[in-house]
C-alpha positions as CSV (number, residue, x, y, z in Angstrom):
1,X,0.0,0.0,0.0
2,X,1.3,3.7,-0.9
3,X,2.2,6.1,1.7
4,X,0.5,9.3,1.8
5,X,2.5,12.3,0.2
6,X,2.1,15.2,2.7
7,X,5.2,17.1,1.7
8,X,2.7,19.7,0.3
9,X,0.0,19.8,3.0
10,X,2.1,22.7,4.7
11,X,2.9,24.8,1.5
12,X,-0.8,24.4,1.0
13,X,-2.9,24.8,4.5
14,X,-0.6,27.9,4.7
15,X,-0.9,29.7,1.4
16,X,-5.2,29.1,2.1
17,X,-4.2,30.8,5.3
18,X,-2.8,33.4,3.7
19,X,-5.9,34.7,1.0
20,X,-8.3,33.5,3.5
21,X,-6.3,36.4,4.9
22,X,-6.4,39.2,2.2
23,X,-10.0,38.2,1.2
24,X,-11.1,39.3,5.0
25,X,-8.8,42.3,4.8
26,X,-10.6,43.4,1.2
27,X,-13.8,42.8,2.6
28,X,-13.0,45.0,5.6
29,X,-11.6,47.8,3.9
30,X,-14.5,48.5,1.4
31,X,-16.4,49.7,5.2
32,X,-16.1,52.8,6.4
33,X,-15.5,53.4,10.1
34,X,-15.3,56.5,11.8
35,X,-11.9,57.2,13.5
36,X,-13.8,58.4,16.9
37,X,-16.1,55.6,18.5
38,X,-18.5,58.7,20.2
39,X,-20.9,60.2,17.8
40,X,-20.7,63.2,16.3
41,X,-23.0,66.3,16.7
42,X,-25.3,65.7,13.4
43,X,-27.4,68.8,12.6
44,X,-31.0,67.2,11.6
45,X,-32.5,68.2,8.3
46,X,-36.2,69.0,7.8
47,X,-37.2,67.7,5.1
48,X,-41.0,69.1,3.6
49,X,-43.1,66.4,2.1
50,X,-46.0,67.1,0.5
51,X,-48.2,65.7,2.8
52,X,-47.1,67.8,5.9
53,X,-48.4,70.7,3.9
54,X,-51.7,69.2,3.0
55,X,-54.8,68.5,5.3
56,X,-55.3,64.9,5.6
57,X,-57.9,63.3,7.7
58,X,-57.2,59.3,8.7
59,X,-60.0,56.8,9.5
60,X,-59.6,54.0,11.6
61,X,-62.2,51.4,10.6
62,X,-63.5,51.1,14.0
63,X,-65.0,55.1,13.8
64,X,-66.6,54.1,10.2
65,X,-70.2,53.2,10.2
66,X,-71.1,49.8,10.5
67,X,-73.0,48.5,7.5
């Protein structure tokens, strides 16, 4: 019966290692983190939409007449 060649196992396990490596790194650097961990004073926008402007009146089905 052969013997098993494992002169390459270490070669290989070790260069998986490696761009199991890089492939995390990529995938971390496409994220953006902020370099201070407290937030930051964010002044709010309004924004208008067109129904804060307009008079709208919502009924709930249990004010509606019963039929």
């Amino acid at each position: 019966m052969p013997q098993l060649d494992t002169s390459t196992w270490f070669i290989t396990i070790s260069s998986m290692i490696l761009a199991l490596f890089f492939m995390l790194q990529l995938k971390i650097s496409n994220h953006y983190y902020s370099s201070s961990p407290f937030p930051k004073d964010i002044k709010l926008v309004e924004h208008k939409t067109p129904w804060e402007e307009k008079w709208t009146k919502i009924y709930s089905p249990l004010s509606l007449p019963l039929h």
